[in-house]
C-alpha positions as CSV (number, residue, x, y, z in Angstrom):
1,X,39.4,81.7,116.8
2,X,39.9,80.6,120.5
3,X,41.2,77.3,120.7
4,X,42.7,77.1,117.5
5,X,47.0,76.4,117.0
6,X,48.8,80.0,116.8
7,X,50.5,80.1,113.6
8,X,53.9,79.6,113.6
9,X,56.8,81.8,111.8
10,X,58.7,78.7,110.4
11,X,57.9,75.4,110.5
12,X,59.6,73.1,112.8
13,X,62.2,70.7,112.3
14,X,61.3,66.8,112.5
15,X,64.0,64.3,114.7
16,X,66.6,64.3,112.8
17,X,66.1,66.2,110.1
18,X,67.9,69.6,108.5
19,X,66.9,72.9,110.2
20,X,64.6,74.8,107.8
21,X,66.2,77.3,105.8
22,X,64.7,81.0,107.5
23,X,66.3,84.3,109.1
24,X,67.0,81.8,112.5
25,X,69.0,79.5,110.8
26,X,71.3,81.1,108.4
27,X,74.0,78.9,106.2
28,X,77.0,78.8,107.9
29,X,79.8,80.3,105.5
30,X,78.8,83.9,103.3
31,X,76.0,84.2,105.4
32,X,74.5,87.8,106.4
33,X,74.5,88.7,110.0
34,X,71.3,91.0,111.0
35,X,73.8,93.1,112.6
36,X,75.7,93.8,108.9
37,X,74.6,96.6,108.0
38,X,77.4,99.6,107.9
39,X,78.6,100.8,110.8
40,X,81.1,102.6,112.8
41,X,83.7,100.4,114.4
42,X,86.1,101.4,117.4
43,X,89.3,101.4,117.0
44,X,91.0,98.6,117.8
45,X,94.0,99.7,119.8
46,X,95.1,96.2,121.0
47,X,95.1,94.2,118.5
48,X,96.9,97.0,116.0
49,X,99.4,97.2,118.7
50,X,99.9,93.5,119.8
51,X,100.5,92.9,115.5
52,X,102.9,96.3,115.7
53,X,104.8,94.7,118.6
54,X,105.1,91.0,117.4
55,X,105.9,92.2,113.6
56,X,109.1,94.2,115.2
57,X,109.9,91.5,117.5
58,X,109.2,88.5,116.1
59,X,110.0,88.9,112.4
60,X,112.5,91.8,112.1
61,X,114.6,91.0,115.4
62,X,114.5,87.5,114.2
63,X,118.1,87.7,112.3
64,X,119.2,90.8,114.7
65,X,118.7,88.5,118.1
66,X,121.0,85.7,116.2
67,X,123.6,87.9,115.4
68,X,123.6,89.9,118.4
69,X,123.5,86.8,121.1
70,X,126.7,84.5,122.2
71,X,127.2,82.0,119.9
72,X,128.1,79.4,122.4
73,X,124.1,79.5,123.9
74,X,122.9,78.7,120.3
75,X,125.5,76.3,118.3
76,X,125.2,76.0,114.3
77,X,124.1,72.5,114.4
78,X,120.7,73.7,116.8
79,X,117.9,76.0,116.6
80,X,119.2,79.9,117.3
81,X,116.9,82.4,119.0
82,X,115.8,84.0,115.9
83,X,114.1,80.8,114.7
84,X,112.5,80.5,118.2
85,X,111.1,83.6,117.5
86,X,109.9,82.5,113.8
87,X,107.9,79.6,115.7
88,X,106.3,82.0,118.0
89,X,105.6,84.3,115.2
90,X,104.0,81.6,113.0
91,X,101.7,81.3,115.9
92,X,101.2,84.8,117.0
93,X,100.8,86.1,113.6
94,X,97.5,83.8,112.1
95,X,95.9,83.9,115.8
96,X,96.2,88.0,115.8
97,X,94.7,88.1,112.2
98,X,91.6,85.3,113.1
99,X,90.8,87.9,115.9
100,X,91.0,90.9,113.3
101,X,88.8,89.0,111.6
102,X,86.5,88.3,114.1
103,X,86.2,92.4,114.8
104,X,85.2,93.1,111.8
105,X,81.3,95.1,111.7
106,X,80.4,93.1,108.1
107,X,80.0,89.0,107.8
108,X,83.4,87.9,105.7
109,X,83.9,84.7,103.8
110,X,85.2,82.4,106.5
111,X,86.7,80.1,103.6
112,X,88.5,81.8,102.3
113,X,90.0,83.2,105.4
114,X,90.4,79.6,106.9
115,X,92.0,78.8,103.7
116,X,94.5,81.6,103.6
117,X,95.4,81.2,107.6
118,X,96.4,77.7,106.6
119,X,98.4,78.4,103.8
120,X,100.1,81.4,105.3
121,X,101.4,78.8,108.2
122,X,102.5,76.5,105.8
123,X,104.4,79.3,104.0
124,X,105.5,80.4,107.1
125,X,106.6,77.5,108.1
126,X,108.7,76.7,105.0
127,X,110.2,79.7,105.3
128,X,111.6,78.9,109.0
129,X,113.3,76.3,107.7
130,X,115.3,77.9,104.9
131,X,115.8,81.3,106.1
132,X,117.6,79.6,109.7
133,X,119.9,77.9,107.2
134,X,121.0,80.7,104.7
135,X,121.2,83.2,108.3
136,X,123.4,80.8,109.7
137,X,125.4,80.6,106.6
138,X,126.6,84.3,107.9
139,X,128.9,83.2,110.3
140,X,130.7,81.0,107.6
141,X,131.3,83.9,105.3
142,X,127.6,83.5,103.0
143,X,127.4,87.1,101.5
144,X,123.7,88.0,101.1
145,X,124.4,90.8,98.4
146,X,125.8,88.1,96.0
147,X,123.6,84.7,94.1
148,X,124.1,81.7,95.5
149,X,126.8,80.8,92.8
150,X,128.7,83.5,93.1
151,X,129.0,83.2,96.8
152,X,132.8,82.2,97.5
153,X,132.1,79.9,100.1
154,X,129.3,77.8,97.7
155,X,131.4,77.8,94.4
156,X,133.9,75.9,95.4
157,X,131.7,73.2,96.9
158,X,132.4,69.3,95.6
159,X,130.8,67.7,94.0
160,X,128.6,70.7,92.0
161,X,125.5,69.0,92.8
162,X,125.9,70.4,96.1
163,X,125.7,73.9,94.6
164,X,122.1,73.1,93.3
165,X,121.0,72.0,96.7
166,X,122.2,75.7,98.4
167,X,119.9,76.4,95.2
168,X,117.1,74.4,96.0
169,X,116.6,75.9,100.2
170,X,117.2,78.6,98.4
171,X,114.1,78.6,96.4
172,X,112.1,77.3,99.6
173,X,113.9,80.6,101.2
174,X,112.9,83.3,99.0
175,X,110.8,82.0,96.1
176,X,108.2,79.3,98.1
177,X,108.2,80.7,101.3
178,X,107.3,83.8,100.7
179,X,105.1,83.6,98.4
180,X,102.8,81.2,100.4
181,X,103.3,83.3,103.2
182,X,102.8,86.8,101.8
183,X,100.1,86.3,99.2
184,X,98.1,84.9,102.0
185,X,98.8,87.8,104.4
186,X,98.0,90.4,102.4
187,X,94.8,89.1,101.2
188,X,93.6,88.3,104.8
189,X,94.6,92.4,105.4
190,X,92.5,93.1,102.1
191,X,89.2,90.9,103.2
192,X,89.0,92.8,106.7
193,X,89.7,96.2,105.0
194,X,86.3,95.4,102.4
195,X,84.9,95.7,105.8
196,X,85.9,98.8,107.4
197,X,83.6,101.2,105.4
198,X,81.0,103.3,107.2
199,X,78.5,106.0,105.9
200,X,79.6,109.3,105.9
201,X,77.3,110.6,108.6
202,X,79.0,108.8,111.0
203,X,82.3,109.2,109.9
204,X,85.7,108.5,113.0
205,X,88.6,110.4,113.2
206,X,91.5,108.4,113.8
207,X,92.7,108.8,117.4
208,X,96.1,109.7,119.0
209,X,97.3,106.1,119.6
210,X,96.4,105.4,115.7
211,X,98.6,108.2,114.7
212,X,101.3,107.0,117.4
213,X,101.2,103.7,115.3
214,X,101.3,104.6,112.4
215,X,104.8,105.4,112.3
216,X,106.3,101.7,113.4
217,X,103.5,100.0,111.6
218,X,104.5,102.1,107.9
219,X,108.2,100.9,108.9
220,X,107.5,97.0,109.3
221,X,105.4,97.7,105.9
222,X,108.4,99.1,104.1
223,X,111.1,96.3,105.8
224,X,108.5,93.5,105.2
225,X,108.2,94.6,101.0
226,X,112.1,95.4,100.8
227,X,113.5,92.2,102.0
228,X,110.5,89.9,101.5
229,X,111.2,91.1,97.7
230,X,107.1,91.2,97.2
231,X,106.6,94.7,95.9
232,X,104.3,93.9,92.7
233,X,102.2,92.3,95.2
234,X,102.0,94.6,97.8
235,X,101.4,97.5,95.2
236,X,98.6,95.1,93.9
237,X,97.0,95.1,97.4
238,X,97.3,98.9,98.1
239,X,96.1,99.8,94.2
240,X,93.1,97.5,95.1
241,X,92.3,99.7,98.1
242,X,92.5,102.8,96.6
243,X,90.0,101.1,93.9
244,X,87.6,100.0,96.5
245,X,87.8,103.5,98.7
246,X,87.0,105.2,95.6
247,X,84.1,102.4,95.0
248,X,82.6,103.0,98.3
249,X,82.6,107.0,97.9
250,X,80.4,106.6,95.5
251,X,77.9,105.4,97.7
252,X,78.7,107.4,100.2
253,X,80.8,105.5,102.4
254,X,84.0,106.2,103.7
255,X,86.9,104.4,105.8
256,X,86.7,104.0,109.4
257,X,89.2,104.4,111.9
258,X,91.0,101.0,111.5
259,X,90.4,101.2,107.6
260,X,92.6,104.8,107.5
261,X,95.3,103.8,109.8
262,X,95.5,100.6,107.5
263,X,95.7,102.7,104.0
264,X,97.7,105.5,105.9
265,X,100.2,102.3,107.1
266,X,100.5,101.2,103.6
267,X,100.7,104.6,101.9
268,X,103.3,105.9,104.5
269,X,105.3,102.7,103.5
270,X,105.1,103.5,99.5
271,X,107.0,106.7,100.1
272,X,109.8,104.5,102.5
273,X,110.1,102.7,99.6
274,X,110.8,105.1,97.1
275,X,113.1,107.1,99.5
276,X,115.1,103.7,99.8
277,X,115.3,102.5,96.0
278,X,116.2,107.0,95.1
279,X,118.9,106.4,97.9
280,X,120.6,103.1,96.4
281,X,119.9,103.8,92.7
282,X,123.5,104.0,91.9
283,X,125.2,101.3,94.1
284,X,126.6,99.0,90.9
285,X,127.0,96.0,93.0
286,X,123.1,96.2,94.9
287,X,122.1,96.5,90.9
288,X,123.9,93.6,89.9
289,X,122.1,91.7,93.0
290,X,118.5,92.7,91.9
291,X,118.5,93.0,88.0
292,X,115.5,94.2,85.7
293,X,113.0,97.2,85.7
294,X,111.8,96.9,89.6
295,X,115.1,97.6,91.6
296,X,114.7,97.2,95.7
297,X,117.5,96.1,97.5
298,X,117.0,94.0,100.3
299,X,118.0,95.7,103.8
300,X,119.8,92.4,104.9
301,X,121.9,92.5,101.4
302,X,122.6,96.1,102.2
303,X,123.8,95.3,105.8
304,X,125.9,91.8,104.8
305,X,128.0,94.6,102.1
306,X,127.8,98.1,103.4
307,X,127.7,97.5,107.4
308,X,129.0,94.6,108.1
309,X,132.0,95.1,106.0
310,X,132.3,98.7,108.0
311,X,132.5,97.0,111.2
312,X,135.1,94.4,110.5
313,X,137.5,97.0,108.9
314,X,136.8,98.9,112.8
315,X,137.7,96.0,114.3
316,X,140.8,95.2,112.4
317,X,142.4,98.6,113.6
């Protein structure tokens, strides 16, 4: 009827009061984006190699940087260069991971991702604290193959109640640190990998820089579960992505490009790790280290009583 008010979709919002609930004005956490339905995503090439790069720098030439620069630029009582590069990694690290996020083709719950980013810096930042101490520890003769107690330069302390404090940033170190910095990780890597599923039809190959990757990115995984001494939860992790792959197949979905150089990354790294424990199963001391039914020596524990040991005997020649 001419003249009359067109009908509107959705009622508008009075001054000052909530927007109406309708396709335009979605919640703000778990909501579904119009744009969520399965689909191929590119590979993301700079942001896998940016995390490749910072992991190798930042966290594994963390205690390598220490040891190999003058001692005189970075004295005992201040911050050495590998805890510069912790602070830069507890940065670099959540900031690469929101951006992963970010990529992702499916609407993920931004809580719990806030939550974990959060708690991973925390962790992260425990860990800086405890792991600058017991490094610098080295250079007083702290052997990282043998328990705090049985370390000759700690069981002689006075009075013993010193002993349990080595004990206690100890427990921050290896126990508290990493667990609030791990569990987090791995769950963030988990939540994007839900969304890197695709129907069949349009199934990616995984290109040439992927495969060029791989390799470094399957090595941090293996250094990162050896001395990070998180195994039963990285296992968890990589047993819950074979569950959901084999979920998905069912309805016809499959992995993308990022999804199979993620699995490959952590599959690759399983086999690492078995070649590793096969290759120190019989070291007595290593086994007296890292008692019970799951045996991986840490690399650092290795190095402190195979290599470094090597090198001073060279040197005293």
């Amino acid at each position: 009827m001419q003249g009359s008010a067109r009908r509107r979709p959705f009622p508008a919002a009075a001054p000052g009061s909530p927007l109406p609930a309708g396709p335009l004005y979605p919640g703000r956490h778990g909501a579904v984006k119009g744009e969520d339905t399965f689909k191929t995503s590119p590979f993301h090439l700079d942001l896998w190699f940016y995390f490749t790069l910072q992991n190798w720098v930042l966290d594994f030439g963390r205690p390598i940087a220490m040891i190999i620069l003058p001692l005189e630029w970075f004295p005992l009582n201040k911050p050495s260069a590998g805890d510069y590069f912790h602070m830069a990694y507890n940065v670099i690290t959540p900031f690469l991971l929101l951006k992963l996020i970010e990529r992702s083709p499916k609407t993920l719950p931004r809580s719990m991702v806030y939550v974990s980013i959060i708690t991973f810096v925390m962790g992260a930042s425990i860990h800086l604290v405890g792991d600058s101490v017991n490094h610098r520890l080295i250079f007083s003769g702290y052997q990282h193959h043998l328990s705090v107690r049985e370390n000759p330069i700690i069981r002689n302390l006075k009075p013993e109640t010193l002993i349990d404090s080595f004990e206690l940033l100890y427990y921050y170190d290896e126990y508290l640190g990493h667990s609030m910095w791990y569990i987090p990780f791995f769950l963030i890597l988990f939540i994007y990998f839900t969304g890197c599923f695709t129907p069949a039809a349009q199934r990616s190959r995984v290109p040439a820089a992927a495969l060029l990757l791989m390799g470094p990115s399957s090595l941090y995984y293996w250094y990162l579960v050896t001395e990070g001494q998180i195994f039963i939860l990285y296992i968890f992790t990589f047993f819950a992505m074979m569950a959901l792959v084999m979920h998905q197949r069912r309805k016809g979905l499959v992995l993308d490009s990022n999804g199979l150089f993620l699995f490959a990354s952590f599959s690759i790294a399983l086999l690492l790790i078995a070649a590793w424990v096969g290759w120190l199963w019989n070291d007595k001391i290593l086994r007296k280290k890292y008692p019970g039914v799951i045996y991986i020596p840490e690399p650092w524990a290795f190095y402190t009583l195979h290599v470094s040991t090597l090198h001073a005997a060279k040197e005293s020649f």
